[in-house]
N, CA, C and O atoms as a printed pandas DataFrame, in Angstrom:
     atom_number atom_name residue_name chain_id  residue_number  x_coord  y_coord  z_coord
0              1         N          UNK        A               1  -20.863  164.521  -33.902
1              2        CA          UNK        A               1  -19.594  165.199  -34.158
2              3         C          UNK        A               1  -18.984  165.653  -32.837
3              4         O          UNK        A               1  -19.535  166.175  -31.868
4              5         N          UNK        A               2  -17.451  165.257  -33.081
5              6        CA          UNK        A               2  -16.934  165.892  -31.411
6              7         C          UNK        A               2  -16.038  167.042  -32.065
7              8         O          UNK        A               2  -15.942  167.220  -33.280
8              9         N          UNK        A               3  -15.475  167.703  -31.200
9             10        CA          UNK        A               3  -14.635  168.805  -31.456
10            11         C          UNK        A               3  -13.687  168.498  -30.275
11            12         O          UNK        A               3  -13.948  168.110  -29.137
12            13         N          UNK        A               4  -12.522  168.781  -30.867
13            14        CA          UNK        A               4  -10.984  168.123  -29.331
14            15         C          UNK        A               4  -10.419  169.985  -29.797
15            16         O          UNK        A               4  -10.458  170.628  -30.846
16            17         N          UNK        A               5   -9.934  170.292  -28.378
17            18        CA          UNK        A               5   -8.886  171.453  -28.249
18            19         C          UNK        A               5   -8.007  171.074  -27.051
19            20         O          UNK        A               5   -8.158  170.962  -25.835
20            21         N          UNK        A               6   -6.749  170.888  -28.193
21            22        CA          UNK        A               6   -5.794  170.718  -26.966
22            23         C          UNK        A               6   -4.825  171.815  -26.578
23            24         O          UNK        A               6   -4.326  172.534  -27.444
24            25         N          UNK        A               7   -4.512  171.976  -25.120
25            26        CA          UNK        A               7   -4.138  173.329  -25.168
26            27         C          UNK        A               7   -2.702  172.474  -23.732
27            28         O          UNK        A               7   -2.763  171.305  -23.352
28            29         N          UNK        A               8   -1.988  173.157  -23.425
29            30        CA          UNK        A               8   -0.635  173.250  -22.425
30            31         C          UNK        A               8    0.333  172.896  -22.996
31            32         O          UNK        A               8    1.318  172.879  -22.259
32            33         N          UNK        A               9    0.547  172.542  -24.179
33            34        CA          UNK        A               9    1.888  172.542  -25.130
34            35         C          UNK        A               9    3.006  173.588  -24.321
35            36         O          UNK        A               9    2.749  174.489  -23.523
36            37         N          UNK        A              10    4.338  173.119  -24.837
37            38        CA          UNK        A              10    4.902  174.477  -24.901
38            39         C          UNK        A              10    6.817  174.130  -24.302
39            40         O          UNK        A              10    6.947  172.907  -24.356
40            41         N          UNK        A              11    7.555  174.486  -24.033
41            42        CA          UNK        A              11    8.822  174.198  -24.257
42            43         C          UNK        A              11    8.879  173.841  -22.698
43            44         O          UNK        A              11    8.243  174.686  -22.068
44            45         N          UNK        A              12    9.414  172.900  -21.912
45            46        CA          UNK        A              12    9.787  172.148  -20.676
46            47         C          UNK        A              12   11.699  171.845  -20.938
47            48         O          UNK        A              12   12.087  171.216  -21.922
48            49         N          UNK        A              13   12.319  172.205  -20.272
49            50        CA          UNK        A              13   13.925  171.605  -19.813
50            51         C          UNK        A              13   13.455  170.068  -19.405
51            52         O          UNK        A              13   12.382  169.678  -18.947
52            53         N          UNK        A              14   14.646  169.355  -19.739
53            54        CA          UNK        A              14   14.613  167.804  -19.306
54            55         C          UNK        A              14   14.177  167.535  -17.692
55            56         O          UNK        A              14   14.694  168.188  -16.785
56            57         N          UNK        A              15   13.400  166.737  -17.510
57            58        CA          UNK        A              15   13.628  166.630  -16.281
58            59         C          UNK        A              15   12.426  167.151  -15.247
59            60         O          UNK        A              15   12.013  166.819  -14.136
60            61         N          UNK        A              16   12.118  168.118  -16.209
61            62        CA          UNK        A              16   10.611  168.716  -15.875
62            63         C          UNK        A              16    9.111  168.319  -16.040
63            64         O          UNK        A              16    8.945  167.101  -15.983
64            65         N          UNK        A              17    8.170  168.932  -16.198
65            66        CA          UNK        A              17    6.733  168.719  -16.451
66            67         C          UNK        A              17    5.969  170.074  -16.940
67            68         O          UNK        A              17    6.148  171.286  -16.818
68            69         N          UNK        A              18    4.730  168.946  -17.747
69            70        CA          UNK        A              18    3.920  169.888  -18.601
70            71         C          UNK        A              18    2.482  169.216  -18.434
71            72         O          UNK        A              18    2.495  167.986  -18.392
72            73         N          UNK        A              19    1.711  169.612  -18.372
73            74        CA          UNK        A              19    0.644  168.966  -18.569
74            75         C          UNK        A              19   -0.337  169.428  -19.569
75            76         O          UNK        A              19   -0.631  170.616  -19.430
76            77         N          UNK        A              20   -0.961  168.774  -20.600
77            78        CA          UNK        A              20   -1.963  168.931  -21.500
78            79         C          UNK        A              20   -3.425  168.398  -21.584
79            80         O          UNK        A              20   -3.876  167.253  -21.561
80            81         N          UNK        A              21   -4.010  169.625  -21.690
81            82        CA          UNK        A              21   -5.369  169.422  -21.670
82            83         C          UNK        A              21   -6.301  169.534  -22.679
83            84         O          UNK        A              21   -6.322  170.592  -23.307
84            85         N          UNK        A              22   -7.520  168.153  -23.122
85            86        CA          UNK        A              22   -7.894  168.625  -24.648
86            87         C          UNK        A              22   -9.433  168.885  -23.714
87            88         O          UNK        A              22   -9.990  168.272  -22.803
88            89         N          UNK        A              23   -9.657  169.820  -24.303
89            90        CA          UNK        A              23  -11.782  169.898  -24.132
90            91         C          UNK        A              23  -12.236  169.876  -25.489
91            92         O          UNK        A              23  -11.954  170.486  -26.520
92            93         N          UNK        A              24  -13.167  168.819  -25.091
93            94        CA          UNK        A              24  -14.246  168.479  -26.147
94            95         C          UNK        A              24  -15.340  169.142  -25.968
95            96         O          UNK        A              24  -15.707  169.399  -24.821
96            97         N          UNK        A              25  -16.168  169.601  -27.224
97            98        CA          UNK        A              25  -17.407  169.810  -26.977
98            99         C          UNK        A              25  -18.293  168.749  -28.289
99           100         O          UNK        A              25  -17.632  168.122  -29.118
100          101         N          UNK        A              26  -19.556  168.718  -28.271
101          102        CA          UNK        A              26  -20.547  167.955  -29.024
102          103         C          UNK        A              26  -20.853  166.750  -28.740
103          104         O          UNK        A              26  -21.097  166.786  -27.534
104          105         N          UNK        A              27  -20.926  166.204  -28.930
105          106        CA          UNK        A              27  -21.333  164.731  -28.588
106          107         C          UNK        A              27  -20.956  164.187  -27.299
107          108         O          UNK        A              27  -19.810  164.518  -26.991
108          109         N          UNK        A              28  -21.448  163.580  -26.585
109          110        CA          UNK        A              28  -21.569  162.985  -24.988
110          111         C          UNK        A              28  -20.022  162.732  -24.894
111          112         O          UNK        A              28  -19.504  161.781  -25.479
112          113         N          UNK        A              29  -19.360  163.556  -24.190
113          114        CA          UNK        A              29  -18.113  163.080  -24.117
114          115         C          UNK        A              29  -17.491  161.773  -23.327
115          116         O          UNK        A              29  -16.321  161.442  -23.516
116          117         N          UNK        A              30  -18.496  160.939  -22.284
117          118        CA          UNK        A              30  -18.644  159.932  -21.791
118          119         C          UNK        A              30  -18.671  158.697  -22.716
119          120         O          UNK        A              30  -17.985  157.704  -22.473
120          121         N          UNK        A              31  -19.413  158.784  -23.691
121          122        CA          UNK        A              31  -19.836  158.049  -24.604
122          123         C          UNK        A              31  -17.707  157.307  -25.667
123          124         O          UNK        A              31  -17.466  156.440  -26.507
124          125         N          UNK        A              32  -16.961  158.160  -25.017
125          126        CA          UNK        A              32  -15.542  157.723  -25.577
126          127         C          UNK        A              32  -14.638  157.849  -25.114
127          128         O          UNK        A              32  -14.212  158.739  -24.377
128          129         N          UNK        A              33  -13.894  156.274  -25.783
129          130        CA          UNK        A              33  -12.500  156.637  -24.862
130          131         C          UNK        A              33  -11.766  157.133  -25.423
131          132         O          UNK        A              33  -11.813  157.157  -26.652
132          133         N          UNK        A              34  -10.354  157.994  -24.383
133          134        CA          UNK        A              34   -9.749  158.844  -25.108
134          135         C          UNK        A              34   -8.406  158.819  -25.307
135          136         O          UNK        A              34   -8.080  157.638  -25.194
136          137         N          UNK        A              35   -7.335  159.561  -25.570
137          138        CA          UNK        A              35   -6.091  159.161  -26.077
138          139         C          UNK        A              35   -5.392  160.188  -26.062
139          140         O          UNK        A              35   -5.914  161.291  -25.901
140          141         N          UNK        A              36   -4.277  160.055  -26.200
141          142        CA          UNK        A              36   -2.889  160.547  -26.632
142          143         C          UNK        A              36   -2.103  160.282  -27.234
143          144         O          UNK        A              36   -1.158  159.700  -26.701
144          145         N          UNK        A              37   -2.064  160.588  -28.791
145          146        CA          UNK        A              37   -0.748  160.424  -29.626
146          147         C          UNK        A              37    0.124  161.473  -29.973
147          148         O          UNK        A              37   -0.163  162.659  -29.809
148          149         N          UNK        A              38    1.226  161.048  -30.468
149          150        CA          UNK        A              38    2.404  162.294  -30.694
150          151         C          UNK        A              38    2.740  161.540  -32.116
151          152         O          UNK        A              38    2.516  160.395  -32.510
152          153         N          UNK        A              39    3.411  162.748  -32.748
153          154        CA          UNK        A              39    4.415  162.777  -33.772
154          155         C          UNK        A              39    5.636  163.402  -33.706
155          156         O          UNK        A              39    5.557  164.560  -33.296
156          157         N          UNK        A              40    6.835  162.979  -33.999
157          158        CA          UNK        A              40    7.714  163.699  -33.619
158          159         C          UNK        A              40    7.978  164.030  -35.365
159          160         O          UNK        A              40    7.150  163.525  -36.123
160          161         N          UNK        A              41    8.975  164.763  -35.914
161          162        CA          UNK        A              41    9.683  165.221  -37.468
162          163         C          UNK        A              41   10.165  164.010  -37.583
163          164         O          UNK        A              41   10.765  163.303  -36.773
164          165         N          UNK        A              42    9.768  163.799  -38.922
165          166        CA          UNK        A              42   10.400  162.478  -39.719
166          167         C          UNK        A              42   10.011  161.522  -38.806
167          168         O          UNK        A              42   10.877  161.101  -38.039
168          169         N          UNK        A              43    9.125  161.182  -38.744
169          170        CA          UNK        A              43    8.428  159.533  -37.600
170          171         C          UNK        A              43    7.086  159.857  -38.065
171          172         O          UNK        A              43    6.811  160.753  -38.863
172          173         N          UNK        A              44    6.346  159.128  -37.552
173          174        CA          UNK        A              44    4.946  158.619  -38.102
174          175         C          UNK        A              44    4.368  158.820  -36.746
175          176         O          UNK        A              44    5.119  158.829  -35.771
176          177         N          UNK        A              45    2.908  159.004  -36.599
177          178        CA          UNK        A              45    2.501  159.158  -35.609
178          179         C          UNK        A              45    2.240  157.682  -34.494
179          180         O          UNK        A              45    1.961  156.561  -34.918
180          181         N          UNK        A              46    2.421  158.060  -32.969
181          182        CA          UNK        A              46    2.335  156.676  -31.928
182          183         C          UNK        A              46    1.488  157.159  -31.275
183          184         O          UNK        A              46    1.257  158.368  -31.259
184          185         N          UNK        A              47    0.880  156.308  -30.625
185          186        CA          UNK        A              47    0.124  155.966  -29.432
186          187         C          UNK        A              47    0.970  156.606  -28.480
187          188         O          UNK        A              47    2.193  156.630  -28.618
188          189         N          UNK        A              48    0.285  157.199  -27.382
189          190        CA          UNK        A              48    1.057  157.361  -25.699
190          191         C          UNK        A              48    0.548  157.129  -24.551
191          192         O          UNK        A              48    1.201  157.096  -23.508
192          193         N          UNK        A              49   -1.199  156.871  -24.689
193          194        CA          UNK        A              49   -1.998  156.991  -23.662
194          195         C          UNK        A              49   -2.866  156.821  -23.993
195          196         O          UNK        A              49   -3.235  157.307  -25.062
196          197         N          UNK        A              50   -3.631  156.051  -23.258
197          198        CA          UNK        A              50   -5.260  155.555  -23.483
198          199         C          UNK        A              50   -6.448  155.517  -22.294
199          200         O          UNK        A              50   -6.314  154.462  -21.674
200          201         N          UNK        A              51   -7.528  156.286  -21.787
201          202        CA          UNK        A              51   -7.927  155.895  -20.840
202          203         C          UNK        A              51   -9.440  155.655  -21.553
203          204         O          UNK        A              51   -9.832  156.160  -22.605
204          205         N          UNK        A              52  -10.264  154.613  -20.551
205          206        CA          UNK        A              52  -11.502  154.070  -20.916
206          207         C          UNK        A              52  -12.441  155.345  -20.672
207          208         O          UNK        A              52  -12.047  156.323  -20.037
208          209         N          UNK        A              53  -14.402  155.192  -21.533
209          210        CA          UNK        A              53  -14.822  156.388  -20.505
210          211         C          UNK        A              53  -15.056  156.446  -19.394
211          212         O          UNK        A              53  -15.498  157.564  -19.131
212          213         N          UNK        A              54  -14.991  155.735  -18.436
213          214        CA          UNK        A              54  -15.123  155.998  -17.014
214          215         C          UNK        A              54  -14.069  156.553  -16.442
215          216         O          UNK        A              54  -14.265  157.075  -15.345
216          217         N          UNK        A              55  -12.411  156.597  -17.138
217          218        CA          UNK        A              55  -11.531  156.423  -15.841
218          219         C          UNK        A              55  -10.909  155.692  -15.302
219          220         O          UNK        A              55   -9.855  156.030  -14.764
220          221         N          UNK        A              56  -11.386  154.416  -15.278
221          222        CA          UNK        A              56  -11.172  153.351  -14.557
222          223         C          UNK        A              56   -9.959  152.619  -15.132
223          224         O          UNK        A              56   -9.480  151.755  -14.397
224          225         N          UNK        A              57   -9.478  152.782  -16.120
225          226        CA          UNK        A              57   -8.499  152.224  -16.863
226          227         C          UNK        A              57   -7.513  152.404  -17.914
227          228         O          UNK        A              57   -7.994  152.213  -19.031
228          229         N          UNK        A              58   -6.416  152.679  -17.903
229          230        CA          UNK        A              58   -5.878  153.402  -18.501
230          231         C          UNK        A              58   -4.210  152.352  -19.364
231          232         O          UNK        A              58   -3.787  151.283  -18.923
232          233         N          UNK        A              59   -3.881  152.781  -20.056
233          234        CA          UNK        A              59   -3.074  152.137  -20.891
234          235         C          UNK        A              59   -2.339  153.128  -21.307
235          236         O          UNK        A              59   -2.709  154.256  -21.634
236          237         N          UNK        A              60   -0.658  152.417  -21.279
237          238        CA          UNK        A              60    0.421  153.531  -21.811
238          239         C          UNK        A              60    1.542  152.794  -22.683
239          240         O          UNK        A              60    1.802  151.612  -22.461
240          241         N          UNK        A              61    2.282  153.613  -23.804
241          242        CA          UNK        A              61    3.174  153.261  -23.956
242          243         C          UNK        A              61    4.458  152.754  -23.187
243          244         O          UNK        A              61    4.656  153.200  -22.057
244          245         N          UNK        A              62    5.321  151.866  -23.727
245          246        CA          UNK        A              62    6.409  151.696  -22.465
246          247         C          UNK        A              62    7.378  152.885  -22.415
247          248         O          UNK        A              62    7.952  152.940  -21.327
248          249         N          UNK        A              63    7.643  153.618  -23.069
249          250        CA          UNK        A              63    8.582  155.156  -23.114
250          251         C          UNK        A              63    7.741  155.593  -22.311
251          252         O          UNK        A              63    8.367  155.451  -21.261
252          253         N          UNK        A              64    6.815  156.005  -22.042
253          254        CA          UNK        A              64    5.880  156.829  -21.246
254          255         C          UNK        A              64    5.790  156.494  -19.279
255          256         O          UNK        A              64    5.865  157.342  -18.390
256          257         N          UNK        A              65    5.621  155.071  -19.143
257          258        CA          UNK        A              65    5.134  154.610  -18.240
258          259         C          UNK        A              65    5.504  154.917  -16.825
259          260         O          UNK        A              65    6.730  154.815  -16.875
260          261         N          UNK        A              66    5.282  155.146  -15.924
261          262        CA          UNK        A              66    5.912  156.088  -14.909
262          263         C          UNK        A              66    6.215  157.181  -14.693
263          264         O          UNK        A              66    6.611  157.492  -13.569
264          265         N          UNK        A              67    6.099  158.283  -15.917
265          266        CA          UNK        A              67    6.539  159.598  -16.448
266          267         C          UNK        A              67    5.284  160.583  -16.321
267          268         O          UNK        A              67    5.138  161.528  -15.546
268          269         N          UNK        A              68    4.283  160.012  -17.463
269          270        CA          UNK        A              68    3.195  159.807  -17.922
270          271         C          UNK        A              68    1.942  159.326  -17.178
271          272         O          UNK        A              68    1.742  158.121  -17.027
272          273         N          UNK        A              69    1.161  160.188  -16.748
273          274        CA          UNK        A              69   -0.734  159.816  -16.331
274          275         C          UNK        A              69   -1.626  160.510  -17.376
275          276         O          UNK        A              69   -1.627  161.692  -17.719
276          277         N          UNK        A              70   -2.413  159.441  -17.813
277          278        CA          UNK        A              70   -3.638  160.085  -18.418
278          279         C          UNK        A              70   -4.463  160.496  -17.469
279          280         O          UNK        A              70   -4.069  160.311  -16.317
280          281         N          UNK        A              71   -5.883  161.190  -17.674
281          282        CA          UNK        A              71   -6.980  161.181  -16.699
282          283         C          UNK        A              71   -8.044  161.757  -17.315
283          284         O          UNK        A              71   -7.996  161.888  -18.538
284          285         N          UNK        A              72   -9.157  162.189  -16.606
285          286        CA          UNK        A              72  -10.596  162.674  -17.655
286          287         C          UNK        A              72  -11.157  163.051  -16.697
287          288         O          UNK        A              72  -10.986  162.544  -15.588
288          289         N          UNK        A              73  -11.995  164.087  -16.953
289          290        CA          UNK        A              73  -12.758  164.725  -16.318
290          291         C          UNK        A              73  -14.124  164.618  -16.779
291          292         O          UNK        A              73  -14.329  165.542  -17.565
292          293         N          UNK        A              74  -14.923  164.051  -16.664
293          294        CA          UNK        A              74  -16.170  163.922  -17.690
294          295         C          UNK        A              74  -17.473  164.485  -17.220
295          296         O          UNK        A              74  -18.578  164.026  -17.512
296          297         N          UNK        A              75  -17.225  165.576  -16.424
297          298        CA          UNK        A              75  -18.338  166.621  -15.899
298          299         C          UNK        A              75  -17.663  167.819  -16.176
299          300         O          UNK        A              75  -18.257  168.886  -16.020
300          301         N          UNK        A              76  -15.860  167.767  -16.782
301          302        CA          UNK        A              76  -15.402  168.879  -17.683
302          303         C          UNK        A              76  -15.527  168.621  -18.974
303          304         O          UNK        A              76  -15.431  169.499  -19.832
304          305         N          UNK        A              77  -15.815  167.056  -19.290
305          306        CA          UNK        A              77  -15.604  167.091  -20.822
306          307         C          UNK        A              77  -14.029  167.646  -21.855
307          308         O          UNK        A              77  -13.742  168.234  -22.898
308          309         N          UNK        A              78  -13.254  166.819  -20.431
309          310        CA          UNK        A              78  -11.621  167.234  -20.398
310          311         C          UNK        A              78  -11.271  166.111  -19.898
311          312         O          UNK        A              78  -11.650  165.586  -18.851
312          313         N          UNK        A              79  -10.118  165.545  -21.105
313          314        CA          UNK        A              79   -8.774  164.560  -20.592
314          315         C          UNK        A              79   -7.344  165.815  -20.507
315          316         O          UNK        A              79   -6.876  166.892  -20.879
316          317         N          UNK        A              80   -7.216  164.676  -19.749
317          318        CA          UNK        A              80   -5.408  165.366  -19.436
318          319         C          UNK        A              80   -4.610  164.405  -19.566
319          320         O          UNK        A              80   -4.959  163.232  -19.427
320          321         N          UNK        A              81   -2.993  164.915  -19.955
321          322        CA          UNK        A              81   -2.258  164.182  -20.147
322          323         C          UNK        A              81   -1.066  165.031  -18.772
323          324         O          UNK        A              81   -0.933  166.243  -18.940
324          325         N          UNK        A              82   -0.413  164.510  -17.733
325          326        CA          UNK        A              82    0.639  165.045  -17.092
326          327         C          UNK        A              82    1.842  164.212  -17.495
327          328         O          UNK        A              82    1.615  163.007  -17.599
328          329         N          UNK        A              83    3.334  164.708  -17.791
329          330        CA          UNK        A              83    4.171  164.317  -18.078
330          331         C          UNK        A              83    4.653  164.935  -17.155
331          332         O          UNK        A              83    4.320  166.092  -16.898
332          333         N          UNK        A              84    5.720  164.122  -16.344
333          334        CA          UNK        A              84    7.068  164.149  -15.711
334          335         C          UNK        A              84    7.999  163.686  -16.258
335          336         O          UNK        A              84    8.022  162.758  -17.066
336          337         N          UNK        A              85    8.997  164.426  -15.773
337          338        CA          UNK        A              85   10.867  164.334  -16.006
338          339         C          UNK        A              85   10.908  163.515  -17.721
339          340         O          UNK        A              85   11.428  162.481  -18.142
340          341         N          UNK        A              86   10.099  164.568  -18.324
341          342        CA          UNK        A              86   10.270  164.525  -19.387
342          343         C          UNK        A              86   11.986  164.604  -20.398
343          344         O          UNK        A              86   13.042  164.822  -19.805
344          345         N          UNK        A              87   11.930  164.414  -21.711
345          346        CA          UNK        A              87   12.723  163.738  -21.874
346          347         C          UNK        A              87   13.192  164.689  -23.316
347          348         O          UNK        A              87   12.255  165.221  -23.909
348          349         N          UNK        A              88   14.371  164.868  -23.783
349          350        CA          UNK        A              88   14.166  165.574  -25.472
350          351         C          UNK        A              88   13.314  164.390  -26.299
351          352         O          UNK        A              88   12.353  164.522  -27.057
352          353         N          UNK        A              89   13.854  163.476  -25.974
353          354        CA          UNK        A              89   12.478  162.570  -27.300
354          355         C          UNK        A              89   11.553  162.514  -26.831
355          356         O          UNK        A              89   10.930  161.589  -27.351
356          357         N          UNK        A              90   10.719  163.208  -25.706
357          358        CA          UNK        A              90    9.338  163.549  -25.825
358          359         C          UNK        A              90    8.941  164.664  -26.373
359          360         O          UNK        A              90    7.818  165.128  -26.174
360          361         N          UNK        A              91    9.798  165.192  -27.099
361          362        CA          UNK        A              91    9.736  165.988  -28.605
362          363         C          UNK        A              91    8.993  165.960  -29.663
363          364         O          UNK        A              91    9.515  165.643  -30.732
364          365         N          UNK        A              92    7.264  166.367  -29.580
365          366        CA          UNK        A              92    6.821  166.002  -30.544
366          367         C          UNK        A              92    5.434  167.186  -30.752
367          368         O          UNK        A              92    5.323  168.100  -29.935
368          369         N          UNK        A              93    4.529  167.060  -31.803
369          370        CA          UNK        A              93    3.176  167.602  -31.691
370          371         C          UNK        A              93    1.995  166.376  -30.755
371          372         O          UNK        A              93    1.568  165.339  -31.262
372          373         N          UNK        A              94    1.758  166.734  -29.707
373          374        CA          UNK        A              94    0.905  165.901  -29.359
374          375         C          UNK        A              94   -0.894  165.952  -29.518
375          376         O          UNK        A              94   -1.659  166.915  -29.480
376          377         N          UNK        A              95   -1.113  164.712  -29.678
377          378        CA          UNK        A              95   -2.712  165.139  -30.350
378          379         C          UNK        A              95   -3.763  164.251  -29.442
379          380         O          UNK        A              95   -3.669  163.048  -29.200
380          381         N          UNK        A              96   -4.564  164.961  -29.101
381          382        CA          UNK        A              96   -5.832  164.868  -28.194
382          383         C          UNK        A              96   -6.643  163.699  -28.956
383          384         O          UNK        A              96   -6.836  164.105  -30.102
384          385         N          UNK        A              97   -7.194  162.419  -28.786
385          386        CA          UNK        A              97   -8.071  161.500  -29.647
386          387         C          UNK        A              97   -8.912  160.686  -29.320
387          388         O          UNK        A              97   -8.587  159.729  -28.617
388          389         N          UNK        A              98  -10.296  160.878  -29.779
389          390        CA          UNK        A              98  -11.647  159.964  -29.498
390          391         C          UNK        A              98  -12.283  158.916  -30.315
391          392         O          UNK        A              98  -12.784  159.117  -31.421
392          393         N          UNK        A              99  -12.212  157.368  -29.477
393          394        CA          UNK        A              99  -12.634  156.379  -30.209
394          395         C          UNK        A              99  -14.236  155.413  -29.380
395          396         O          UNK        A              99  -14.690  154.839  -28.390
396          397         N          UNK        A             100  -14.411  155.770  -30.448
397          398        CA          UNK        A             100  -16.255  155.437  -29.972
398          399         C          UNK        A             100  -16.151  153.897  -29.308
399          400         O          UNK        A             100  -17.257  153.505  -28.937
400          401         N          UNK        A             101  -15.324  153.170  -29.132
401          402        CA          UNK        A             101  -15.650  152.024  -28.577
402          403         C          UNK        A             101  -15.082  152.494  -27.192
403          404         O          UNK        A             101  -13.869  152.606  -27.013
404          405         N          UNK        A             102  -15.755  152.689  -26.487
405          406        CA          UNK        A             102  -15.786  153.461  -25.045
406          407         C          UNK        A             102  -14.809  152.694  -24.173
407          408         O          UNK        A             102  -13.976  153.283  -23.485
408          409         N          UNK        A             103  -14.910  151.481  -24.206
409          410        CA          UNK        A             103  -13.997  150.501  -23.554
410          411         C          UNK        A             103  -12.813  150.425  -23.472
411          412         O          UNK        A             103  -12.112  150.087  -22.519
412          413         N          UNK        A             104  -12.475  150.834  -24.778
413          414        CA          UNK        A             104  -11.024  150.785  -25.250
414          415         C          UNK        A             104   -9.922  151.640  -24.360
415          416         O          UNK        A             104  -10.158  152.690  -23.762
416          417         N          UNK        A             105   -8.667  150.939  -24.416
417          418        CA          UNK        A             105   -7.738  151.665  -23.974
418          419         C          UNK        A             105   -6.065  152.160  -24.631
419          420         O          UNK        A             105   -5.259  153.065  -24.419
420          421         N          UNK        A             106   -6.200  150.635  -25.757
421          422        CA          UNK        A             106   -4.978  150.852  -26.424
422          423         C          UNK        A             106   -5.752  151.060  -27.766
423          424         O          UNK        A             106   -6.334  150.216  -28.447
424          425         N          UNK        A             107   -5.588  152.564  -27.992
425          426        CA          UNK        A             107   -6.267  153.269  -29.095
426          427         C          UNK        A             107   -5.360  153.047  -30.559
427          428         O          UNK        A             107   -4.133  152.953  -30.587
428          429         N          UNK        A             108   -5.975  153.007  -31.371
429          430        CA          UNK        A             108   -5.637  152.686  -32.844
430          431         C          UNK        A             108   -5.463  153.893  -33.619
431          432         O          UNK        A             108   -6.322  154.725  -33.326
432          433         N          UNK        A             109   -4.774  154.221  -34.371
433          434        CA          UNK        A             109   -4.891  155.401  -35.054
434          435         C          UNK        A             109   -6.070  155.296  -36.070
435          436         O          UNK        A             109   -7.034  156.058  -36.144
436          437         N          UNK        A             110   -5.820  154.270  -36.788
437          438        CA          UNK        A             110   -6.923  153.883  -38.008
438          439         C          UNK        A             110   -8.285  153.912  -37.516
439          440         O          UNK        A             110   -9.319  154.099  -38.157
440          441         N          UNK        A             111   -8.080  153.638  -35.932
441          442        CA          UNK        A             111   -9.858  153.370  -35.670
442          443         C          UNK        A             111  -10.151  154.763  -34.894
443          444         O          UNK        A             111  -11.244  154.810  -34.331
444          445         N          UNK        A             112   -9.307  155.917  -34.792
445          446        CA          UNK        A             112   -9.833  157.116  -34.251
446          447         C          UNK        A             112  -10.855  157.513  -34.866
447          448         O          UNK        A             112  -10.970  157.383  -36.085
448          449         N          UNK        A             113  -12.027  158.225  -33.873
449          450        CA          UNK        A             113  -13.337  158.795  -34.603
450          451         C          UNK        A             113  -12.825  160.312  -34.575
451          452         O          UNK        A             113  -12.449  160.594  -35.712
452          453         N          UNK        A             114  -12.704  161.162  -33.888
453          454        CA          UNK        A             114  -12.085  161.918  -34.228
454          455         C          UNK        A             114  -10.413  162.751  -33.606
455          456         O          UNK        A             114   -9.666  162.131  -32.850
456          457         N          UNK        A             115  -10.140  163.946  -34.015
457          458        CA          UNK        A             115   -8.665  163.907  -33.779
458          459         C          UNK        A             115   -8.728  165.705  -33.415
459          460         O          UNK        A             115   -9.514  166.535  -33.872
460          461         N          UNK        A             116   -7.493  165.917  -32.347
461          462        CA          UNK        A             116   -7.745  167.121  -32.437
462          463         C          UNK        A             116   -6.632  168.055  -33.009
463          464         O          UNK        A             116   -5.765  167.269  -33.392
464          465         N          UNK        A             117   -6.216  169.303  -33.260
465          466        CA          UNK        A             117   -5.151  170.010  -34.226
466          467         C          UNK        A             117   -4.298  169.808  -33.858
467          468         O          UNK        A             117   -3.495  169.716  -34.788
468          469         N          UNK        A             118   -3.617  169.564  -32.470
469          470        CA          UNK        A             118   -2.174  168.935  -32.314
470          471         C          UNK        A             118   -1.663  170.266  -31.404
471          472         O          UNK        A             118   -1.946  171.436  -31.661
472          473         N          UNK        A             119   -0.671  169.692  -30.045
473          474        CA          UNK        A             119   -0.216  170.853  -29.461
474          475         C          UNK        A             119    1.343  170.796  -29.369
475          476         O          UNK        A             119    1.547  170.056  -28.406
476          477         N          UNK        A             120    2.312  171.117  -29.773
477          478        CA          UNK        A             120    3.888  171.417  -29.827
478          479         C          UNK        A             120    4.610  171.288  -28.688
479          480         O          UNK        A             120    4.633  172.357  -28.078
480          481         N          UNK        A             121    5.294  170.298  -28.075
481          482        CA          UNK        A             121    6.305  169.671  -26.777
482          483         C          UNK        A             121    7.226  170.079  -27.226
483          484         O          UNK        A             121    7.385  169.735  -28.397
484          485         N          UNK        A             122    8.032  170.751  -26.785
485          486        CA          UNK        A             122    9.407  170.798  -26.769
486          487         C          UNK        A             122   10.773  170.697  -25.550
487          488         O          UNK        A             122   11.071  171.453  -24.625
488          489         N          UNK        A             123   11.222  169.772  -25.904
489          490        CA          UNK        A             123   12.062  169.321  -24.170
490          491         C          UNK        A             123   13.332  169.617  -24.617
491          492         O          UNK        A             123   13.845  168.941  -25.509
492          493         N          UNK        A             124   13.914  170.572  -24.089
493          494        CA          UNK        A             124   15.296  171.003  -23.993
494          495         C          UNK        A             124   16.261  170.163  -23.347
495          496         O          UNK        A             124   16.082  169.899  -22.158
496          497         N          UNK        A             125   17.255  169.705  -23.948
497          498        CA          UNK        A             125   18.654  169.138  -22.726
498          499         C          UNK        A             125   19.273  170.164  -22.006
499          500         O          UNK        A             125   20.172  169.902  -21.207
């Protein structure tokens, strides 16, 4: 069993930055790769970010790409997500996510092992 807490949510002006951080505890946090999805109101949840467990590789949406770094800390047992010159449609709950095929980078929703409560973006114009 893993446990995700994602925490640096919180209201950013366009143009700015936020960065979010989930810590896991329970299970070898090495042992998975990890993710970033959002939901915005009335949309379904997307993909935004994917990194392998090492680090070494990382995968993004194309809205994201250049804006957007994933990263991991795996002697914190912490991914991060940094967003720049963020955007109002990066308007969403964003959610911290672990998928046991360690390799992986473009994460699946269906194949998440687990998920964490979700942290609130809000980008002002």
């Amino acid at each position: 069993q893993v446990q995700l807490e994602e925490s640096g949510g919180g209201l950013a002006q366009a143009g700015g930055s936020l960065r979010l951080s989930c810590a896991a505890s329970g299970r070898t946090f090495s042992s998975y790769a990890m993710g970033w999805f959002r939901q915005a109101p009335g949309k379904e949840r997307e993909f935004v970010a994917g990194i392998n467990w090492s680090g070494t590789r990382t995968y993004y949406t194309d809205s994201v790409k250049g804006r957007f770094t994933i990263s991991r800390d795996n002697a914190e047992n912490t991914v991060y997500l940094q967003m720049h010159s963020v955007k109002p449609e990066d308007t969403a709950v964003y959610y911290c996510a672990a998928e046991e095929d360690r390799y992986s980078v473009y994460l699946v929703g269906q194949l998440i092992d687990y998920w964490g409560q979700g942290t609130q973006v809000t980008v002002s114009s």
